[in-house]
N, C-alpha and C positions, 0 to 999 in steps of 0.2 A: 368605571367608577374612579374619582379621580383618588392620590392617596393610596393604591393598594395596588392589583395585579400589578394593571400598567400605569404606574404614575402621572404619566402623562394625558389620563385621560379625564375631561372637565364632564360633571354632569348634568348636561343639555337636558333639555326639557323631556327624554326618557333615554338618556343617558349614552348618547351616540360620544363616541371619540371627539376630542375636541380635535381633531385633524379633520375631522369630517367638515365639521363648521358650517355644519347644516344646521339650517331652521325648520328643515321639512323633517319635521322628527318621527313619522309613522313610515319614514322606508329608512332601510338596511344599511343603503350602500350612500352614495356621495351624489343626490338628486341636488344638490346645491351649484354643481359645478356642469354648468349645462355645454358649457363652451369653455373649458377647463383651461387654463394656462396660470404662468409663474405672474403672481401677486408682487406686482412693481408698487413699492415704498413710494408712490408720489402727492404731494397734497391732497388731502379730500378735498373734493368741490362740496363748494355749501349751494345746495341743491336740495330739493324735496324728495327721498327717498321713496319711491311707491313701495306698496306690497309685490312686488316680483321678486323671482331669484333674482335675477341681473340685480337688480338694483340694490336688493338688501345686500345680497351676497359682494359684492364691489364694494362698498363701503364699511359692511362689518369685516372683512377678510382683512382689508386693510388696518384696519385697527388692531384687530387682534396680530396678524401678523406682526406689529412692531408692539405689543405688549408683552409676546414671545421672545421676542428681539432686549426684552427689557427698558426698552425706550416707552416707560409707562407714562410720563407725562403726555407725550404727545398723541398714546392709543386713549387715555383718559379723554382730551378733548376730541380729538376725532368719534370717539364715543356720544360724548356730549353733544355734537354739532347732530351727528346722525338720530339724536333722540327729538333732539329739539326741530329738528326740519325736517322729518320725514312727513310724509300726509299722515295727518289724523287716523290711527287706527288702534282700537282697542288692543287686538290680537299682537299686533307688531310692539307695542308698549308691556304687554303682560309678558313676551316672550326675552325680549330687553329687562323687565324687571328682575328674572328671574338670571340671568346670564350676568348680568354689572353682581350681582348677590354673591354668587357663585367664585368670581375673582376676587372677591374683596370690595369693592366698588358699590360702596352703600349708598353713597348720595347719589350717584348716577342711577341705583335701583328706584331710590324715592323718585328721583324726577321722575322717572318711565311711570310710577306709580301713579305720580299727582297729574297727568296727563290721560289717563284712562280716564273716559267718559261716561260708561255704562257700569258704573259698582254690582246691578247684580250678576253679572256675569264673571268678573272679575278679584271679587270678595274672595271666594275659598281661594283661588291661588295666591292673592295678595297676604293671606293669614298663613298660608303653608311655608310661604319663604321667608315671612319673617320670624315663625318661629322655627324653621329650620337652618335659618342661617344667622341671622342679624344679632351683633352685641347688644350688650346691657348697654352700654352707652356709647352715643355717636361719635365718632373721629371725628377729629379735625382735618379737615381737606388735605393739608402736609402729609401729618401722620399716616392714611389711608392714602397718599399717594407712592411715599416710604414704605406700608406693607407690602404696599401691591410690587414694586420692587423685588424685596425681599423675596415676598409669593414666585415672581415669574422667575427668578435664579434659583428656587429649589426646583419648582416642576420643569422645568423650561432648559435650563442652562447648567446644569449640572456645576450647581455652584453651589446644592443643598448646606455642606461645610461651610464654606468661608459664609455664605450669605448670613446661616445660623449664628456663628460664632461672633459676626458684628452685630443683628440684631440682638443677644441677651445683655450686651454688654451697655443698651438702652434700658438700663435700671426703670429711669422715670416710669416709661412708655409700657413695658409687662407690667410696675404696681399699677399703674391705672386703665389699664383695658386688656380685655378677654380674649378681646380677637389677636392681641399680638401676641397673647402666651399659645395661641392655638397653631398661628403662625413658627412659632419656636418649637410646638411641638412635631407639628408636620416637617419642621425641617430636620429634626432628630431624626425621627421614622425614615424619614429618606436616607439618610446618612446612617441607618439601620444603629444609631444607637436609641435601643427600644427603653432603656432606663432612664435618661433625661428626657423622651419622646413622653413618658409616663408623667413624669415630674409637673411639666408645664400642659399636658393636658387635662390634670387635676386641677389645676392653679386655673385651667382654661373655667373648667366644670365649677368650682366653689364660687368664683365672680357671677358666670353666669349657669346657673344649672338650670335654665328654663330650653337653653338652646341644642337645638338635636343633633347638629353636626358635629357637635364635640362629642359628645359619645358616639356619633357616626365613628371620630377618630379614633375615642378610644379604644372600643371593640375592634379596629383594627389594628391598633398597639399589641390589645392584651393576642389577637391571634398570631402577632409573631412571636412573640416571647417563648418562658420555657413550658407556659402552660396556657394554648394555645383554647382550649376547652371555657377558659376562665372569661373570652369572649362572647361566648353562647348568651350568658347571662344579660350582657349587655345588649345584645341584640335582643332577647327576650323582652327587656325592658323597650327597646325603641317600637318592636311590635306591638304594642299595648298602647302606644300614641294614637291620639285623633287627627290623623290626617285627611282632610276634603277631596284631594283632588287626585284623577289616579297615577299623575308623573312621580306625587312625594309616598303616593302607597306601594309604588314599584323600586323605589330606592331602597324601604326597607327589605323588600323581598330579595331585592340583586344583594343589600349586603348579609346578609343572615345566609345565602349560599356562595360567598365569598369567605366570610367565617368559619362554615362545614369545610369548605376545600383546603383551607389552612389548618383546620384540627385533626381531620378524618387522619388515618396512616395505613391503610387501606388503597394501596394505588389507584382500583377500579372506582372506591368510593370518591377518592380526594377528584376523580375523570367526570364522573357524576356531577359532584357538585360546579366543579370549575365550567362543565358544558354548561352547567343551567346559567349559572352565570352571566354567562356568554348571552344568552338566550333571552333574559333580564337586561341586557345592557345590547339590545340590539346587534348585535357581531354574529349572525345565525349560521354564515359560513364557517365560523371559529367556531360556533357552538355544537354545529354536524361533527367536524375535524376530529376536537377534543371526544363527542360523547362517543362517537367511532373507538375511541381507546380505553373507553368505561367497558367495552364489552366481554363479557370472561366465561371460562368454563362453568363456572357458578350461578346456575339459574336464576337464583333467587335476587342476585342483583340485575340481572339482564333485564326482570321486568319493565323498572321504572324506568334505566335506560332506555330501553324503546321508547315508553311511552316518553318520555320528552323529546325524543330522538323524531316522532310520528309529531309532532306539535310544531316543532321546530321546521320540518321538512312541506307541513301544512300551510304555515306563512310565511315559508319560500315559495307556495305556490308550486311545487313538487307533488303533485296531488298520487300519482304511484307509490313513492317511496313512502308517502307518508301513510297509505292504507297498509305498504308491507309491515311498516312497523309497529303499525297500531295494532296489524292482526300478530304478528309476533307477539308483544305485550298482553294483550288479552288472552292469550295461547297459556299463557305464564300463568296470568292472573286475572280472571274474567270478570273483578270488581275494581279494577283497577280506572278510576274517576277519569285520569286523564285521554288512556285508548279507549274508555265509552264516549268523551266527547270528540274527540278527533273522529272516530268510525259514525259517529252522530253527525260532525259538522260535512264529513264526506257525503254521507248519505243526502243531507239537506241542500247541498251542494247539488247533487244528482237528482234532484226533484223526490227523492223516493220517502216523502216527507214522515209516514208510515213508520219506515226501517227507525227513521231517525228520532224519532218519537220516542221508539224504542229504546236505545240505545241512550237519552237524556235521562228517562225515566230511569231507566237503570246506573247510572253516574249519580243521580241526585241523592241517594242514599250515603254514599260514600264521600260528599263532598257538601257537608251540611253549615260548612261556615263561608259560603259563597252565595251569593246570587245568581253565578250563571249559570246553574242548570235550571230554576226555575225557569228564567227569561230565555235560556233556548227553548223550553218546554212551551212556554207561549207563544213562542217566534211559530213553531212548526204547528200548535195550533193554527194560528191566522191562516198559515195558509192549507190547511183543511179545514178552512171558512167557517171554524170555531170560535168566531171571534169573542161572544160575551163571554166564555171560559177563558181566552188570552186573558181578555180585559181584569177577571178577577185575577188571574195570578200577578199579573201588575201590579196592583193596588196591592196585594199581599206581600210584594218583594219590598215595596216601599215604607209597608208601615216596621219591616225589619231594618232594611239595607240603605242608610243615608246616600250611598254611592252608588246607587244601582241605579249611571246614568241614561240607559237602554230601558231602564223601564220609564223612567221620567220623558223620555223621547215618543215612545211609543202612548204613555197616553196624552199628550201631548196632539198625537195626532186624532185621537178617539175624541176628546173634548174639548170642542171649541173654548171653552169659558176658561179654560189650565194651558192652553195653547202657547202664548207667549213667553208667561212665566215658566213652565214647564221646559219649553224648548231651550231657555236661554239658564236653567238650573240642568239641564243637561251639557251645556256646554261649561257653565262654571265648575263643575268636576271634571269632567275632558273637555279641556278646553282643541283639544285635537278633533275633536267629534266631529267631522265634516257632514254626517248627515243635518245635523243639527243646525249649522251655518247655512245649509241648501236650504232648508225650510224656513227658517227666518228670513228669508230670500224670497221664496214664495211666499210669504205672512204680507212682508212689502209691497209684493208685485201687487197681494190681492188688495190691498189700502191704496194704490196706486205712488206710492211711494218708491219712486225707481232709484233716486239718489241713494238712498237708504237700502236699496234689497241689488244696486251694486256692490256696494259697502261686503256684505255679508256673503254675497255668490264672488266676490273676489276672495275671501278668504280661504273658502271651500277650493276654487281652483289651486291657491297659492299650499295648500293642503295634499289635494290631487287633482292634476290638469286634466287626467280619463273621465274625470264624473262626466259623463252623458248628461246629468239631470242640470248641467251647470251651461252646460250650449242650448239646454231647451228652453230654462228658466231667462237666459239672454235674449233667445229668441223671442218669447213673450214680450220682454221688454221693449227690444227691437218694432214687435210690432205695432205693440201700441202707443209706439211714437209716432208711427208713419213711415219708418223705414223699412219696407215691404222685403227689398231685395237682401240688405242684413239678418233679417229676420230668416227667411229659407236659410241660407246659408248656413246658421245656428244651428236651427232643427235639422238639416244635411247631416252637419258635423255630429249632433246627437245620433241621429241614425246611425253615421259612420264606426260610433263608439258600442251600441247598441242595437242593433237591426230589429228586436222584438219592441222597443220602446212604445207602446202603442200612443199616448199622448203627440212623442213629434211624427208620427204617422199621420196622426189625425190632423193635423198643423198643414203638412205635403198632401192632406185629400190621398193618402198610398189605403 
């Protein structure tokens, strides 16, 4: 989160390190840097960006690296060059919108903005970032090239002081815009003086109080100060926001346990909070590390420990340690929401759909302001070929849960007539949702629109390159062009990924 633990961190599209400077925002580590080496400052070539790593990854690296550098005019145009020439893509435009937001870089967001093609798909995030980031009123190009400045020597350049102390001294520029008293404020905070940090992020709030990252900021103001609890409140309030989409519903969650870890005085608690943190903002190895040192003689906090400790080690794909902990955690406390759905997602994992059943059914009591234990509870239906009972709790999770994009997916598959729109209102809340991207891909294939269900199954790979269903969905393609031998190939590569895939089996006659 950028602003708080580590300063230096920008919050990407679910909140990875800006070191990372990834776009692949559903893994951990650094899938951005396929072929990793030192980022040479040489002109951008004005070229068409496709959706691959390479190619995003080479051109925004470079930008950003010299925005770091403080050389912002020229990561500005580099920016700009790369929005305006990459190949048409939804996905690549909404993930730029939100990232140019992020730095300051408002008009670079609109552009990425007024280039998006498909509004429904795009709507909730394009309303999450503009009210979570965007001033009351537009900068001027100068101006917002000057913040951005200012912005990259506090985070960036450990110039938080001198940067601050020239920007206040711009009378004009704080009475008439929000975003630079917000800017003065973050550069206080850095410079840990939390009483001017206070000053101009009220100043920030009064101009514009419609926008959420200034009380993002405040509440981490008020958690350093002398009364660090006085922050709760504010986050209290951000949790009460209508947020669409689940990147900006996870922001408030990462900050509200960022909050706890700066009030708690409780070591094991403040280890707690700070691991979930961690957990929240992608860093899962930092989040093990840290909840490792939450652990104490004191039972009663060991519980919940585990259980995020078992979630954490669950989407590390640590599938042992995460049933140790889960069964620890339950050991503790046997209604504990989070070890009933970890020992739930194990079980379903293991086919033993039965167990897992179990174990949803039993978490859904204790976790009644969620959707996901219904939609697990449906999920494991389906496959005890219960399907018109999946089907209703679907429909029931929907007429509560606006964000329940797994249910919107799922009947999406059940009825043709909700198909499209359904699919594509699942992705406009995760817009991450790769299964969603596959099927709008198959929706194509089956209209025979290949140009189109490229488009969509290039996302899904650019998402994750394992999907099986993304070499069979090719294959199809392949075929029914006439390219016989591309085609196997595909469905190979499918198998390779999958060996039970029955469809590219049936594709190989295996």
């Amino acid at each position: 989160m950028r602003n708080c633990l580590s300063i230096v961190v920008i919050s990407l599209v679910i909140g990875m390190p800006v070191y990372s400077l990834d776009f692949d925002s559903i893994k951990p580590a650094n899938p951005f840097a396929e072929n990793s080496a030192p980022v040479n400052t040489i002109a951008l070539p004005v070229k068409k960006a496709t959706l691959t790593h390479n190619s995003i990854h080479n051109q925004y690296v470079i930008a950003f690296d010299r925005f770091m550098q403080s050389n912002v005019k020229s990561a500005y145009g580099n920016f700009k060059v790369l929005i305006e020439t990459m190949t048409p893509n939804d996905y690549g435009y909404m993930l730029m919108a939100e990232r140019m937001a992020d730095i300051g870089f408002f008009n670079l967001s609109e552009l990425a903005v007024s280039k998006i093609n498909d509004k429904t798909i795009s709507d909730f995030l394009v309303g999450d970032i503009k009210s979570y980031y965007y001033p009351s009123k537009k900068l001027k190009p100068d101006d917002e090239m000057y913040l951005g400045e200012v912005f990259s020597n506090i985070i960036y350049n450990d110039q938080s002081r001198e940067a601050t102390s020239e920007l206040v001294k711009n009378t004009s520029l704080l009475a008439e815009s929000d975003y630079a008293n917000y800017v003065a404020a973050l550069g206080y905070l850095k410079s840990s003086n939390i009483a001017n940090a206070e000053i101009y992020i009220d100043e920030a709030i009064k101009k514009n109080p419609q926008n959420i990252n200034y009380k993002k900021l405040k509440a981490e103001i008020l958690s350093q100060g002398k009364k660090p609890k006085n922050a709760l409140k504010m986050v209290d309030y951000l949790k009460t926001q209508k947020f669409y989409t689940t990147d900006f519903i996870k922001k408030a969650d990462s900050l509200e346990q960022y909050v706890l870890y700066k009030s708690e005085k409780d070591y094991a608690q403040k280890m707690y909070h700070l691991g979930y943190y961690y957990y929240y903002e992608g860093e899962l190895a930092k989040s093990i590390r840290t909840l490792q040192g939450a652990v104490t003689s004191k039972k009663k906090y060991n519980k919940s420990v585990y259980a995020i400790m078992a979630r954490v080690y669950f989407d590390m794909q640590d599938y042992e340690k995460a049933q140790d902990s889960a069964l620890k955690a339950h050991k503790l406390d046997s209604s504990n929401p989070m070890a009933l759905l970890v020992l739930g997602d194990l079980s379903y994992r293991n086919r033993d759909y039965k167990e897992a059943l179990k174990y949803y059914k039993d978490a859904e009591p204790h976790d009644k302001n969620s959707w996901v234990c219904p939609v697990k509870i449906a999920q494991t239906y389906e496959q005890l070929n219960k399907e018109k009972k999946a089907i209703e709790i679907y429909e029931k999770v929907l007429k509560t849960y606006s964000d329940a994009y797994i249910a919107y997916y799922k009947i999406a598959l059940k009825d043709k007539s909700k198909e499209l729109a359904y699919l594509k209102k699942a992705i406009s809340i995760n817009m991450n949702y790769k299964d969603a991207w596959i099927d709008l891909g198959r929706v194509a294939i089956e209209r025979g629109n290949y140009t189109e269900a490229n488009k969509y199954l290039g996302i899904a790979k650019y998402i994750d390159e394992n999907d099986f269903r993304y070499y069979y969905y090719q294959g199809l393609i392949a075929k029914n062009q006439g390219m016989k031998q591309d085609a196997l190939q595909y469905f190979k590569k499918s198998l390779s990924i999958n060996p039970d895939y029955q469809p590219a089996k049936e594709e190989l006659s295996l």
